[in-house]
C-alpha positions as a printed Julia matrix, in Angstrom:
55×3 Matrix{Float64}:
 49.84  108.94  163.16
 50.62  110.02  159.74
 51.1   113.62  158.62
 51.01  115.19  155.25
 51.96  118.47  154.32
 50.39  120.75  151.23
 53.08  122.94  149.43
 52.29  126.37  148.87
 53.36  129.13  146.69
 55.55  130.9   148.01
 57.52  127.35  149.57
 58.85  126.41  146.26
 62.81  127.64  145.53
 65.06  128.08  149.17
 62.27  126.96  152.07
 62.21  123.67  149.81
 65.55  122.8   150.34
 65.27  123.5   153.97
 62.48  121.65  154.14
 64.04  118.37  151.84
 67.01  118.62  154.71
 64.9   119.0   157.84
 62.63  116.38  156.73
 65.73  114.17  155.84
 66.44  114.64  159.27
 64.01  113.82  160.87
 63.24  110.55  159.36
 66.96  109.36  159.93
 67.08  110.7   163.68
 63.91  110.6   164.91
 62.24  113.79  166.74
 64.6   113.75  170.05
 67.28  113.94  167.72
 66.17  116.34  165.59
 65.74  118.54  168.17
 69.16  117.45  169.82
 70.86  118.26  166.14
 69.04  121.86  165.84
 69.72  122.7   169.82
 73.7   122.09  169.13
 73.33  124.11  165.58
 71.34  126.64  166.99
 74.45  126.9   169.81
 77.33  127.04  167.69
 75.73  129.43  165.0
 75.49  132.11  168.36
 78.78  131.08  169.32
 79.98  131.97  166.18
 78.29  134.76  166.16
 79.02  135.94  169.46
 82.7   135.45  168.49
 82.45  137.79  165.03
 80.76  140.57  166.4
 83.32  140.36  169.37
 86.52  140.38  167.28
C-alpha cells in the first residue's frame, strides 16, 4: 500500500522538519525500527529528565 500525505497550513516551518526527519526514518529503518529508535529516545529524554529535575 502506498500512502500520501496533504500538507496543511499550519505544518509548514518546525512540524516540517520533524516530519522531513521522521519520514527519513522511516524509510531507512523500516516501521519496527522506527518505533525501536523513538521507544529508546522517548527513554533517555525521561531519563534525562528524571535526572534534571532530581539534581
Amino acid at each position: 500500500m502506498k500512502y500520501e500525505f496533504e500538507r496543511k497550513a499550519w505544518e509548514f516551518g518546525l512540524l516540517s522538519l520533524r516530519f522531513q526527519v521522521n519520514y527519513w526514518l522511516l524509510v531507512r529503518l523500516g516501521l519496527v525500527g522506527f518505533g525501536i529508535v523513538a521507544a529508546l529516545v522517548g527513554a533517555l529524554l525521561t531519563i534525562g529528565v528524571y535526572q534534571w529535575l532530581i539534581l
